[in-house]
N, C-alpha and C positions, 0 to 999 in steps of 0.2 A: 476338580481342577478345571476352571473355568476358561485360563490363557491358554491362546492359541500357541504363543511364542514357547512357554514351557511344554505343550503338549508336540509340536515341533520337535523341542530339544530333547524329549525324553525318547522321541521315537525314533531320530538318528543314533542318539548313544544307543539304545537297547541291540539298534541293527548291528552296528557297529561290534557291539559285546557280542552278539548272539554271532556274526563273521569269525570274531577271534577266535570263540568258542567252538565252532563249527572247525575251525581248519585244527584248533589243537587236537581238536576228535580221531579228525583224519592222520594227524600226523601219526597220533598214538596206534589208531588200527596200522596203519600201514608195516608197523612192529610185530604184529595178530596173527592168527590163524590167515588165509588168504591172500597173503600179499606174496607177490608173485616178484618174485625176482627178473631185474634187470638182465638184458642181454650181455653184459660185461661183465655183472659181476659172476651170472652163470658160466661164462666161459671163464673167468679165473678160478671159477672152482672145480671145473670140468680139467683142470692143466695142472691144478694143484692133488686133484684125487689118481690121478693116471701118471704123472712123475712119484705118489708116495708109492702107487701099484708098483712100479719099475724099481723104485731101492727097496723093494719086503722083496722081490724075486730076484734080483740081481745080490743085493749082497745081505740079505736075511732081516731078522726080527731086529737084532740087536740095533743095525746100524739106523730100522726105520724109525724104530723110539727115540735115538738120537734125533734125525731131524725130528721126530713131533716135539720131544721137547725144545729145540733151540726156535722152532716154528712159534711153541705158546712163547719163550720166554722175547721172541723179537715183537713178535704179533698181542699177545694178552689173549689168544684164544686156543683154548684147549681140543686138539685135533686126537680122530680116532681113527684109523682104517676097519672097517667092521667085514666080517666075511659075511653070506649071505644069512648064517644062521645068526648074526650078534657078535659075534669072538671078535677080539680088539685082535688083528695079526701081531701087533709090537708087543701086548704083556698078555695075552692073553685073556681077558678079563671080560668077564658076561655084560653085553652092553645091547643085549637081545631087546630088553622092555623099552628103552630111547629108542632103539632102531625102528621097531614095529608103532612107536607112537609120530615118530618123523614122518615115515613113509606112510601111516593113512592119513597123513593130510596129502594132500591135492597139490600143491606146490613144494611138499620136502621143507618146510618152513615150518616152525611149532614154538610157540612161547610155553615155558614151563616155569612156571614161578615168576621169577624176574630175570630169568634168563631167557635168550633164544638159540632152540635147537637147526642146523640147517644141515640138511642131509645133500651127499651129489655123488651117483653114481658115477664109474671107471667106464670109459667105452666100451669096455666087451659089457660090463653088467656082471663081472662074478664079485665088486667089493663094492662098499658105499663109503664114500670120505665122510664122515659125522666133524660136523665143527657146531663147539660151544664158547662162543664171545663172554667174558668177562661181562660182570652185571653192570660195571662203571663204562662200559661203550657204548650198550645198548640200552641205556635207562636215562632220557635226558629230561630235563625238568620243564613241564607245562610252561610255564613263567622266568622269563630273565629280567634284570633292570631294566633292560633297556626297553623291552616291551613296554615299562610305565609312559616312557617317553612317545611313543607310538598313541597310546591312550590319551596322550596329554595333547598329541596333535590332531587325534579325533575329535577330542570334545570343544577344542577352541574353535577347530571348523564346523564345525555342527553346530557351537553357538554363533559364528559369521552366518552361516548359511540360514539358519532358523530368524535371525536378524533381517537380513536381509528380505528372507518372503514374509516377516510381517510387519517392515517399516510401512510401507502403504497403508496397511489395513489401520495401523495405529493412527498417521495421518486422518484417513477417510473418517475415523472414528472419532476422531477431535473436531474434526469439521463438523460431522451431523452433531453434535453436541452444541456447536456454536450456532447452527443451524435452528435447532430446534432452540435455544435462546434469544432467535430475534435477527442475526446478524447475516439479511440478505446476501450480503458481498463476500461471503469467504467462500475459498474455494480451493480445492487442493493440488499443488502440483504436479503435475504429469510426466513421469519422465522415462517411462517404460512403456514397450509396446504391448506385454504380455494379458494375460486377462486381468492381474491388480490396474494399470496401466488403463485400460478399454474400461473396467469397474471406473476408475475416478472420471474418465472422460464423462463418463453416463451420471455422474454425481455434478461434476460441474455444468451439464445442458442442463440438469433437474436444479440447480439450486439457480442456472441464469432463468430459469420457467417461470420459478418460482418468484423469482423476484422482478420479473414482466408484468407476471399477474398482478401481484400488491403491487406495484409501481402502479400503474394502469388503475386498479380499482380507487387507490388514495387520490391519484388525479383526477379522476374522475369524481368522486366525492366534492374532493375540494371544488374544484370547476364550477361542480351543480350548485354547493352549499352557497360559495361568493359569488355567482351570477344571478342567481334565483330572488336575491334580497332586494335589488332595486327595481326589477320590475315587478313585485310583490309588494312593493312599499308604493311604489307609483298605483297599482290596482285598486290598494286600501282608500290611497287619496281619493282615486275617480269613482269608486262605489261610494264616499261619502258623499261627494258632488254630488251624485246623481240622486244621492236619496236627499239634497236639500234644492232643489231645482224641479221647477213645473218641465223644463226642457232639456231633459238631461243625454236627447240623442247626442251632442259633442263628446258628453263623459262616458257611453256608453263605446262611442267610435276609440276612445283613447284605452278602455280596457279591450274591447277586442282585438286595438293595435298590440296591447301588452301581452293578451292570452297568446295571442299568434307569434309573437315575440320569444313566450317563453317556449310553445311548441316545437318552435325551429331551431331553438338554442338547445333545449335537452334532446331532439331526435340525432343532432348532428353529432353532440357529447355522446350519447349512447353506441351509434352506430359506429364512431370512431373508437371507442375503449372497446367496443364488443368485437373487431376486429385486430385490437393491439392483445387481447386479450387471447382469443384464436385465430394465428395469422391462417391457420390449414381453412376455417371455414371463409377465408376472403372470397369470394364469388370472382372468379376471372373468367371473361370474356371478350371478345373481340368488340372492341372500343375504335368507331373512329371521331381522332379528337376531332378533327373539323366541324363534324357535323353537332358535335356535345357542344364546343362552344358557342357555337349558335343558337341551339334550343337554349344554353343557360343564360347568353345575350339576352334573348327577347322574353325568359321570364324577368329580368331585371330593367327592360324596358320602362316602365312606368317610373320607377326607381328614378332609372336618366333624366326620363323627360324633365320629372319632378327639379331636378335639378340643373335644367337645362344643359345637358351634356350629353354625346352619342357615341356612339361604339363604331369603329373603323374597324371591318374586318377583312380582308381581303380575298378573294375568291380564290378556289385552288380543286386541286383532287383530293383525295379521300388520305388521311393518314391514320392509320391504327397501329393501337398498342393492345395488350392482355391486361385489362383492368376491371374492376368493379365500378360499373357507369355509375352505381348513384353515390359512391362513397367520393369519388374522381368529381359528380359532377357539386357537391357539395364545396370540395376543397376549391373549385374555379369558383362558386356561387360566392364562396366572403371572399375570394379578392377581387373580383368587379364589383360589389356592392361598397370592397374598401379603396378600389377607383373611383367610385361615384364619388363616395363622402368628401374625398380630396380633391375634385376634379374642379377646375375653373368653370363658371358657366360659358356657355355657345363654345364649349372645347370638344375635340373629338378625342374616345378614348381607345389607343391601338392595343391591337391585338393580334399577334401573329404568329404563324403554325409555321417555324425551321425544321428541315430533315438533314441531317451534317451524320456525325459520327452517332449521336445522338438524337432523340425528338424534344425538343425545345418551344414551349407556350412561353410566347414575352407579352406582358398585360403593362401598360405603359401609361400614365396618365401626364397633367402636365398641370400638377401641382404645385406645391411649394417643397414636396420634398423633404427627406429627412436629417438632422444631422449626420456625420458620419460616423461619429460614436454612438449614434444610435444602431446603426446598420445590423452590427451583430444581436440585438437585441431584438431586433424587430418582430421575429417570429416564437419570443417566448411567451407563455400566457401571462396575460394582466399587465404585458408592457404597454406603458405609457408614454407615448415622445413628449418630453418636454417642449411649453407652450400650445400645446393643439389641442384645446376642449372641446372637443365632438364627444355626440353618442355613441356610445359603443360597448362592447363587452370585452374589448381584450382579449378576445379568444377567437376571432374570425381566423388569424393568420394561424394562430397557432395549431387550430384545428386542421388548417389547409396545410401545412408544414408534416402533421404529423398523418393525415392520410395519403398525402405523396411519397413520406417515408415508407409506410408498409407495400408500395408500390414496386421499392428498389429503386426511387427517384432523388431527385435531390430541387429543394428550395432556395431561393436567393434572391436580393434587392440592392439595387445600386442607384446612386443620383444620378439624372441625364441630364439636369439644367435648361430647360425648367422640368417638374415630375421627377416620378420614382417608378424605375420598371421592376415589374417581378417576374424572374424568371423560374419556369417549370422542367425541368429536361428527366426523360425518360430511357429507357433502355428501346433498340429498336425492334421491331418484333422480327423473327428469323421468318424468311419465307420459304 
């Protein structure tokens, strides 16, 4: 039997049987050798043996046989006055071997066949009242109809109940099935606190894991495979240059533009899926931005000049956050390099550190700006704003977008006319 739900439902009915079972036991001993009679009903027979004592001395045998009999014929139970030796006082008649099998049981109580014997001495002690009930009073039957009906309301509960603690499991069970066919996104409902409840919680953070990890490794993939092709095809061209050229330092300066090119593209793709991948191993540390935008200003220095355009930074005190400096200084490194690309020449490009409810980097240039229906677009990978053929890979913002996300941060770009600022806002650090 491999189902849980049947092996559930066989092991309430068995209890359930094995309960009925159990008390029809009890009822039937309680008929037995042992059973100890009631305070009431002892005193009915203690009042019943000391009134028959009083009519055998008061008006003799004959009159006591009368009431035994009108006694059996109201009652259905056959009464005896016994004297100490057995003798019936009303007819006389040997009733010595019942009396002596009554009296060594321990309670005056004795089943004899299908009948029961119950003995009860007179308050002095010189008689015993013998009563024998009729076999149809004391013989009742194990099982009535109606008991079916009892049975029929065990087992429907028992199949609710047995339903009920394995609707989850069955759930849980169709999901890893789906699971394990491919289907990241299923996930199972939650609507109990108990341990099935806390099981599916634990199924759905494993199957969101799971599906972070291959999210993350596919993007990554893809990112490498379509960015990797142009600067490998630009390489092939500059190695053939060089090998048809007496002076091939220019083609030499353009592949080691390209080698460096792709360096920086796959270390930032790496480092950013190798932390979307394990947020627990993100390295946090006390970060202050002020002084990080600076260092990553004056590496991108030459960048500017190149383009006649420079960085506005404003002086200040020290702000820090808990971040990972090189993953953090990446994500600012493409979008001032995608200030520059945009930036007018002899323009100044801002840059500023708010501390409000939040901490807020605005990187600001004073370009031409982007559509507005571009806006939401802007930080997806390989978007492209219509009209603007610059170099690029499509993946500066995106990768800056998505290492501010693993931050707890949030990314954004709006028109200011002229330019496009980008803003950074972080959580503030507790002090």
């Amino acid at each position: 039997m491999n189902s849980l739900f049947a092996k559930i439902l066989l092991w309430l009915l068995l209890t359930a049987v094995v309960t009925a079972t159990g008390a029809v036991i009890v009822m039937a001993i309680a008929f037995s050798d042992g059973t100890r009679l009631g305070p009431l009903p002892a005193r009915v027979l203690s009042f019943l043996a000391d009134d028959a004592q009083r009519i055998y001395l008061r008006q003799g045998p004959r009159d006591l046989e009368t009431f035994m009999e009108r006694f059996q014929k109201t009652t259905g139970v056959q009464a005896h006055l016994l004297n100490s030796e057995g003798r019936d006082l009303a007819d006389s008649s040997d009733q010595s071997e019942l009396l002596a099998t009554v009296v060594r049981s321990p309670f005056r109580v004795k089943r004899i066949g299908r009948r029961i014997a119950v003995g009860r001495s007179t308050s002095d002690g010189k008689a015993v009242l013998l009563l024998l009930p009729d076999s149809r009073l004391t013989n009742y039957p194990l099982f009535v109809p109606q008991q079916i009906w009892v049975l029929i309301c065990v087992a429907v509960l028992s199949y609710l109940l047995a339903r009920y603690l394995t609707a989850p499991l069955r759930r849980l069970d169709s999901a890893v099935k789906r699971l394990g066919e491919g289907d990241l996104t299923v996930r199972v409902p939650v609507e109990r606190s108990d341990e099935t409840g806390r099981l599916g919680e634990s199924f759905n953070q494993m199957a969101g894991r799971i599906e972070q990890l291959v999210a993350s490794q596919q993007r990554l993939l893809l990112d490498v495979s379509h960015e990797l092709r142009s600067p490998l095809a630009r390489l092939n061209v500059a190695v053939e240059l060089a090998r048809g050229t007496d002076r091939p330092n220019a083609e030499l300066d353009i592949i080691q533009q390209q080698a460096d090119r792709l360096n920086a593209l796959v270390g930032s793709l790496l480092q950013v899926s190798r932390a979307e991948a394990d947020p627990a191993a993100l390295r946090r540390e006390r970060v202050d931005l002020r002084a990080l935008v600076q260092d990553v200003s004056e590496d991108c220095r030459i960048e500017a000049e190149h383009a006649n355009c420079s960085f506005l930074i404003p002086a200040g005190s020290a702000v820090e956050i808990e971040a990972d400096p090189e993953l953090l200084r990446r994500a600012l490194e493409n979008i001032l390099r995608n200030a520059i690309r945009f930036s007018p020449p002899d323009e100044a490009i801002d840059v500023t550190i708010q501390e409000a409810a939040a901490i807020e980097i605005r990187v600001r240039d004073r370009g031409p700006g982007v559509p507005e229906h571009s806006l939401p677009f802007l930080f997806d990978a390989f978007y492209r704003v219509e009209g603007q053929h610059v170099q690029g890979s499509g993946l500066g913002l995106s990768i800056a977008r998505r290492a501010v996300e693993l931050h707890g941060g949030r990314i954004s770009a709006r028109n200011t006319h002229p330019g496009l600022e980008v803003s950074l806002s972080f959580k503030r650090l507790l002090r």
